[in-house]
BALUMVO-289291 format. One record per residue (C-alpha): x, y, z. Coordinates in steps of 0.1 Angstrom, whole numbers, padded with zeros to 4 digits, always signed. Layout:
# BALUMVO-289291
XYZ...
This chain:
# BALUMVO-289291
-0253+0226-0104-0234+0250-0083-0242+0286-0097-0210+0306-0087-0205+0345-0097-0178+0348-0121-0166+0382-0106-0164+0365-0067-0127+0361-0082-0102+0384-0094-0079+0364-0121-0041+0374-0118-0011+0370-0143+0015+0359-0121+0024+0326-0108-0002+0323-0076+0015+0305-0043-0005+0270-0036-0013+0283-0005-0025+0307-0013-0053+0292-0045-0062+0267-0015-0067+0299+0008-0094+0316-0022-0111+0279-0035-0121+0279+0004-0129+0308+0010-0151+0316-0021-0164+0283-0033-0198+0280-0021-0212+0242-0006-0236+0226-0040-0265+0226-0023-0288+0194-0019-0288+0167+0011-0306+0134+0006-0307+0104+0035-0293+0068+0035-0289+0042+0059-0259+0039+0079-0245+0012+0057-0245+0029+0025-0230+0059+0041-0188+0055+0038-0175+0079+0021-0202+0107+0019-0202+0144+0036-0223+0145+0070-0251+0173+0063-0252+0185+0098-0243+0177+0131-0257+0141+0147-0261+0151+0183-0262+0115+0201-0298+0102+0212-0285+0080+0242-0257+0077+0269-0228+0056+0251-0229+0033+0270-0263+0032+0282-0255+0017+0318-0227+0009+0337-0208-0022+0326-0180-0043+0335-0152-0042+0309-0139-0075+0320-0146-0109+0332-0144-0113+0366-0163-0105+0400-0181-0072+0409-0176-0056+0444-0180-0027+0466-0147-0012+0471-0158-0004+0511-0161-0041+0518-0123-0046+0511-0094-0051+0537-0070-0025+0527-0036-0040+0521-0046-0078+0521-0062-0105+0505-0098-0104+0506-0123-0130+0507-0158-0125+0496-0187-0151+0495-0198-0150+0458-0232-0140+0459-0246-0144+0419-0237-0138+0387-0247-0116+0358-0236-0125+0322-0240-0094+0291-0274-0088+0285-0288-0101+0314-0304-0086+0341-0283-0079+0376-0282-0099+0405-0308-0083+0430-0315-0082+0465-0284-0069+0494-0252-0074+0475-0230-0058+0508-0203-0075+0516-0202-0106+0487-0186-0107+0457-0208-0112+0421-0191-0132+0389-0196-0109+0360-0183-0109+0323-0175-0083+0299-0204-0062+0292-0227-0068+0317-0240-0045+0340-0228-0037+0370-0251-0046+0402-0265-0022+0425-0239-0004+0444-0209-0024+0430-0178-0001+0422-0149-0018+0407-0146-0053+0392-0118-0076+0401-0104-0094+0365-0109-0133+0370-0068-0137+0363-0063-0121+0392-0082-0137+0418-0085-0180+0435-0119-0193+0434-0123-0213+0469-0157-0233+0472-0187-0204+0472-0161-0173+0478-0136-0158+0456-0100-0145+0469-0091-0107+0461-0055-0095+0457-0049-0060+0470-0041-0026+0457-0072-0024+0433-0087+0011+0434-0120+0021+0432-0137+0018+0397-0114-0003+0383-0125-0023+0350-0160-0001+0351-0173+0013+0313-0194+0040+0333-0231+0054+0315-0219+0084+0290-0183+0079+0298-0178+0074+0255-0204+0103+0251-0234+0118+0267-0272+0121+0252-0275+0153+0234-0236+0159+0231-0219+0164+0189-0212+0124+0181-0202+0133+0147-0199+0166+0136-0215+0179+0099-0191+0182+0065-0175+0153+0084-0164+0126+0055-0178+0096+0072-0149+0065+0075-0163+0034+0086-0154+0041+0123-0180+0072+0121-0205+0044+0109-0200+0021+0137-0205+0049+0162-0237+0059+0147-0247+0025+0147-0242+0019+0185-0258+0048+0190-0291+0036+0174-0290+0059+0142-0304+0039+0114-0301+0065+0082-0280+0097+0080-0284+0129+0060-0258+0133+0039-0246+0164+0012-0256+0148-0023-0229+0138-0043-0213+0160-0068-0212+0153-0102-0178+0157-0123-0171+0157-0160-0137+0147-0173-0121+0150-0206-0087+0150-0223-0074+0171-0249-0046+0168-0277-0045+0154-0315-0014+0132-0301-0040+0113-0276-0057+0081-0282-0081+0056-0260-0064+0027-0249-0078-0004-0268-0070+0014-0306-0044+0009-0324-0010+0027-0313+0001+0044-0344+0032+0067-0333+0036+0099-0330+0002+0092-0307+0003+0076-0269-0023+0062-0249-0046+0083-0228-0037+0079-0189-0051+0115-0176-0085+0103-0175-0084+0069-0159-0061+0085-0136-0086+0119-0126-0116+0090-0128-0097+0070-0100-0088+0099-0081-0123+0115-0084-0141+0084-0073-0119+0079-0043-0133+0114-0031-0168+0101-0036-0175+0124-0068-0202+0105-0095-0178+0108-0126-0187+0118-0165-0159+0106-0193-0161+0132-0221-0137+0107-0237-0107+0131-0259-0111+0159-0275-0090+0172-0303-0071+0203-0305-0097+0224-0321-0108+0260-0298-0146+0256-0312-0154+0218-0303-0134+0228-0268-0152+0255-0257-0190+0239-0270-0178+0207-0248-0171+0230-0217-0201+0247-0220-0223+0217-0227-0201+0202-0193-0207+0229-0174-0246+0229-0181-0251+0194-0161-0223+0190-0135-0209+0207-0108-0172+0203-0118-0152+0202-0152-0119+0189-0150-0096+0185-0184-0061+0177-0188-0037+0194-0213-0041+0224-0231-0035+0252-0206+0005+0259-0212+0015+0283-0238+0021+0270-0270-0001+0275-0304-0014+0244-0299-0026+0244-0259-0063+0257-0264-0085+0248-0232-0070+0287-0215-0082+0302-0246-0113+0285-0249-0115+0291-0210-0115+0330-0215-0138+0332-0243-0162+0308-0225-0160+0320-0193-0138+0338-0169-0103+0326-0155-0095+0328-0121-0059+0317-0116-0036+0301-0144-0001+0295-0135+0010+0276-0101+0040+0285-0084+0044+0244-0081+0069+0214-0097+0055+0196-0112+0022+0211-0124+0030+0245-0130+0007+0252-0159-0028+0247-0139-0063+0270-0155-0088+0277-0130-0117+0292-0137-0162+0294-0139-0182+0283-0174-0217+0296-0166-0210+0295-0131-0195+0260-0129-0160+0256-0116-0136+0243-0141-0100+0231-0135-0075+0222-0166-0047+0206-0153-0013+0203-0171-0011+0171-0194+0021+0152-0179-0001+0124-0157+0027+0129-0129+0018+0169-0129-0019+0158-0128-0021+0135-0098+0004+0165-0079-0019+0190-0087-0050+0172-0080-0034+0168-0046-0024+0201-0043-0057+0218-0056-0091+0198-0069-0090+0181-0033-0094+0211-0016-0117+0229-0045-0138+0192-0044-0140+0194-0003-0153+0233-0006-0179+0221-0032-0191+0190-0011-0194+0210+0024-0169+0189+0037-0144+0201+0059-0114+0200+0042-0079+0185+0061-0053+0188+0039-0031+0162+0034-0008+0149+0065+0029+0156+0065+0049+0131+0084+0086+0138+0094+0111+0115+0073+0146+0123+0067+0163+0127+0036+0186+0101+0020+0193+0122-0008+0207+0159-0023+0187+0181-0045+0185+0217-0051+0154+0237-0062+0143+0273-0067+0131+0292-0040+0094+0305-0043+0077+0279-0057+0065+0248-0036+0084+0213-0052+0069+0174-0046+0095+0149-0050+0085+0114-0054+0101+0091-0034+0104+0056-0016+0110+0051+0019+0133+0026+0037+0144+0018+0077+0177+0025+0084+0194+0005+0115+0177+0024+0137+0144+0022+0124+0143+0057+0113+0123+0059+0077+0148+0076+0054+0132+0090+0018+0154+0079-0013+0146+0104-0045+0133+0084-0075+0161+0084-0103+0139+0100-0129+0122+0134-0122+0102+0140-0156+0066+0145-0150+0055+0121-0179+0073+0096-0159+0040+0072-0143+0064+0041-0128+0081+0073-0106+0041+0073-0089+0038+0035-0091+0073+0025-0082+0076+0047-0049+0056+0052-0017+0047+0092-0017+0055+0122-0020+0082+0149-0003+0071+0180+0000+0093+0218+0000+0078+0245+0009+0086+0278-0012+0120+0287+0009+0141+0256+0008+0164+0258-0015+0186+0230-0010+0181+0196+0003+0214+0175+0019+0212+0136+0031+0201+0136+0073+0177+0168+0068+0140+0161+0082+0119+0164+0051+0081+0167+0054+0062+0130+0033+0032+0126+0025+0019+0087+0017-0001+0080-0012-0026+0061+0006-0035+0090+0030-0047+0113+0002-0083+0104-0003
């Protein structure tokens, strides 16, 4: 488990910009140390340990990237047709034509090497086959339709570079490459549990004033996504003893505690106390809509993250801060979510100095520009406002206003992984 010094933060009582709580979980999180190896195809998804310089020119030799016919680009007539006596042909994995090539032509396909000398390749489209020769059009320059040795990358050159989260694009390079297994960070380990006397597992009985548990399939999605191996604490009632004895007993055997509820204000909101007299706090209170109550802190030197109990304020805040706290953790190099340029269909006004995320849906206006509509109902226990829109608008701390035409930065749901 990741050991982390409870004094390597200094807790604060005001509300702490998200910038800034991304800016210290970086900073100061230490990687959880331990690397194991798997083969390529098991790899999606985990954190590269260190750099995978690439063993061979990609590609290896030169190749045509089209069918056609291979020449030398001095035995042209510049500004006319050209005709050329075919002398051989060469298909992908096969060896090239030998013997004097000067001055003929060579029928080649897509991937096979180029012959001895040969600069450019003609594609067949382009070109009239007449009895043994074939008929060149003009203006071709040299090296046309070549996939020249080490033009993709060269032997010893950074192919993919370590704390890289390998997509499945990463796995196809280090296949081509030859790589066979890759040494990857070890994945971390999260434990997850609700709190609340008013929460009860889907599957019982509904008795009101209770309602169904959502936090915890929702963190248990959201934490598999990001690769983490996930531990359901199931619910825990409001009672400070049996809180802090479950975060202590959490933090013994995982690298991560995450809990929902309990860290407002009120009598009854006891993970922030049970925080402070298990271990220490490090920020509580984000300046952030929704998601402003949000305990961060170590239990025996384990980082622990309550998040707000409204399931709308605990996917923002995920978002906003376990992603980058789970990428510090994991030695991955952490790219915070992308912000594409929309524009506003809509008016709203919000206080300045605290960062707001505003679900909404997009549509294409006549001119194909992708205009954001606000969903009608803002309240953070409201889940359809997640599963009935497309993503999420983000303002920064100084906008204060929002009016229809304004470019607004977006953020889809499905590029936050």
């Amino acid at each position: 488990m990741a050991q982390l010094d409870k004094d390597i933060f200094a807790a604060g009582q005001s509300q702490m910009q998200v910038s800034e709580a991304v800016a210290l979980l970086l900073a100061r999180i230490p990687r959880v140390e331990g690397t194991e190896t798997v083969s390529v195809i098991e790899a999606e998804g985990r954190v590269l340990a260190r750099d995978l310089p690439a063993p061979i020119d990609l590609p290896s030799f030169d190749n045509s990237a089209v069918d056609g016919y291979a020449v030398r680009f001095c035995d042209l007539s510049p500004g006319v047709e050209t005709m050329l006596p075919v002398g051989g042909r060469v298909a992908a994995g096969h060896d090239a034509v030998p013997g004097d090539l000067a001055g003929k032509a060579v029928r080649i396909f897509t991937g096979a090497a180029m012959p001895g000398g040969m600069d450019m390749v003609f594609m067949q489209e382009d070109c009239r086959a007449e009895a043994d020769a074939a008929v060149l059009p003009p203006g071709l320059v040299r090296g046309a339709n070549l996939r020249l040795a080490g033009e993709d990358i060269r032997s010893g050159d950074v192919a993919l570079a370590g704390g890289r989260i390998l997509a499945p694009e990463d796995l196809g390079l280090a296949a081509a490459l030859g790589v066979t297994q890759l040494e990857v960070r070890r994945v971390l380990k999260a434990a997850i549990f609700s709190t609340g006397d008013e929460i009860l597992a889907p599957g019982t009985p509904l008795e009101p004033p209770k309602v169904y548990d959502a936090n915890r399939f929702l963190l248990h999605a959201l934490l598999r996504r990001l690769g983490v191996a996930v531990t359901d604490l199931g619910i825990l009632a409001d009672d400070p003893g049996a809180i802090g004895a479950a975060l202590r007993d959490a933090a013994a055997t995982h690298d991560l505690v995450l809990t929902s509820g309990g860290v407002s204000t009120g009598e009854e909101d006891h993970v922030k106390a049970a925080l402070s007299d298990t271990g220490s706090l490090v920020f509580w209170r984000l300046a952030i809509k929704p998601g402003r109550p949000v305990a961060m802190g170590i239990i025996q030197g384990t980082p622990f993250v309550g998040l707000p109990g409204n399931p709308v304020a605990v996917f923002v805040t995920f978002v906003a801060v376990v992603r980058p706290l789970i990428a510090a953790l994991s030695g991955a190099r952490f790219e915070p979510a992308r912000l594409l340029p929309v524009t506003s269909g809509f008016t709203y006004k919000k206080k300045p100095g605290r960062r707001e995320y505003i679900r909404v849906s997009l549509r294409a206006d006549p001119f194909g520009v992708w205009v954001a509509e606000k969903y009608p109902m803002e309240g953070s226990a409201v889940l359809t406002s997640l599963t009935r829109t497309h993503g999420l608008v983000e303002l920064s701390e100084d906008v204060a206003i929002v009016q229809p035409g304004d470019i607004l930065a977006y953020i889809d749901y499905g590029l936050v992984r």
